[in-house]
C-alpha positions, 0 to 999 in steps of 0.5 A: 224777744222776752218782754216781761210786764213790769209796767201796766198801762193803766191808773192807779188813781188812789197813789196817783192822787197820793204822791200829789197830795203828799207833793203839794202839800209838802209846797204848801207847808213850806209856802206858809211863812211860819213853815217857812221859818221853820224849815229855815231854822232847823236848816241854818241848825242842820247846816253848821252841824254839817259844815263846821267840822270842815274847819276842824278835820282835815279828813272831813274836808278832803272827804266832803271836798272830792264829793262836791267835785262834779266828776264825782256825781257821775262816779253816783251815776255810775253806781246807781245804774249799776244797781238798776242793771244788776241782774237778779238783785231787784229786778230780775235778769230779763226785767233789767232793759224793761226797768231801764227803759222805764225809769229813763222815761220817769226821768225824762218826766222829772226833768220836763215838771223840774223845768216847768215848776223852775218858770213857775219859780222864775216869776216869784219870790220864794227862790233863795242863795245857798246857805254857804252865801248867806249865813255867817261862818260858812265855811266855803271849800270854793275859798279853800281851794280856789283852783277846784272850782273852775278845774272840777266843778267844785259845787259849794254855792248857787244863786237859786238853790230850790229845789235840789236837782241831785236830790230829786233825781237820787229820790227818784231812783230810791223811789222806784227801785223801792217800788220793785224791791223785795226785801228789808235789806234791799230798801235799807241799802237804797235809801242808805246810798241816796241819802248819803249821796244827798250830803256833799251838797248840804256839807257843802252849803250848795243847798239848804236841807229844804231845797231836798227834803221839800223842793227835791222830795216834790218832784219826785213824788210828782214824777213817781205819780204821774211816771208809775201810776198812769200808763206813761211808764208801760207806753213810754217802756213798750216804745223804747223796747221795740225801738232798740229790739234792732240793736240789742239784737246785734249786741246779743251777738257779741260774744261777753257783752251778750252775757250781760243782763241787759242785752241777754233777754234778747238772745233766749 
């Protein structure tokens, strides 16, 4: 089975010790009360720029609407990992199952710091409503169409909005295909799509800017530490590997699927 080495199980302590210092301070600044009114003035500012022109266009709501459907962020998924498994555009054809498997592992490690940084947050005061609940004006798409929101998951609102969980995780999948990629135009058009992914929910007012530019931006930088910079991604990649090396053998026998990058590798 070709198994090229993209991870290497060992430390790079000085950005090990970056992405934290970055990420705590980042917790930090926002943590001081007078950052704290910062970042909340700018974020009531950015909040209407976005969410005012709902009002005003019929094109703008509809767009902005059926992004804020929940069916839509799998539609996200679906392109982000299309963009991770495409073979030969930043990863190379028989680097894709190794690059999958990593960054699911890096994933994994999000969840588990978003889960703990949560019980940290349960137990203090600096969790917050969205903006669409609080700020006078707001314009709520819930309100609009009533219907959406128990049918598809329409996302305008949350009682505990810090940090922004789709944030973090389109962070983190910029993250670590800007790690690989090679070029200009390649980091350009990831960090193009995850930003824009990132807008439904501030258009919408289900988070504040902070909760993804501050609480989303944090645990990503953490997880990319702890997931990229130790040897967690190589140990964590290397067992997936050889867990599934049974399967993806049979699939390599399938006639077009064994086409595919992802299952290729397998069958050179």
């Amino acid at each position: 089975m070709a198994n090229p080495t993209l991870f290497h199980a060992k430390w790079n302590l000085s950005r090990l010790l970056l992405c934290n210092f970055i990420a705590l301070g980042l917790l930090g600044i926002w943590m001081w009360p007078t950052g704290h009114a910062l970042f909340n003035q700018f974020d009531t500012w950015f909040f209407h720029l976005l969410n005012r022109p709902l009002e005003q266009s019929v094109l703008w709501l509809d767009i902005w609407t059926v992004a804020s459907l929940r069916p839509f962020d799998a539609v996200v998924g679906l392109i982000l990992l299309a963009l991770l498994i495409k073979g030969d555009w930043v990863f190379k054809a028989v680097q894709v199952r190794a690059a999958i498997f990593g960054f699911v592992s890096i994933l994994i490690l999000l969840l588990i710091i978003r889960t703990l940084f949560s019980k940290w947050l349960d137990h203090s005061n600096l969790q917050h409503d969205s903006p669409s609940m609080v700020l006078d004006g707001a314009v709520r798409l819930s309100d609009i169409f009533p219907t959406l929101e128990k049918s598809w998951e329409l996302k305008d609102r949350s009682s505990q909005s810090f940090p922004g969980d789709h944030a973090s995780v389109l962070l983190i999948w910029a993250m670590f295909m800007s790690a690989f990629s090679s070029t200009l135009l390649q980091r350009v058009l990831i960090w193009g799509l995850a930003l824009l992914c990132m807008l439904p929910r501030l258009v919408a007012g289900a988070h504040w800017g902070q909760d993804d530019y501050i609480g989303g931006m944090m645990i990503a930088l953490l997880a990319l530490g702890w997931g990229y910079y130790t040897p967690y991604a190589a140990v964590a990649c290397n067992l997936w590997l050889k867990a599934t090396a049974p399967v993806f053998g049979l699939l390599g026998r399938v006639p077009v699927i064994n086409r595919m990058s992802l299952i290729e590798p397998d069958t050179r």
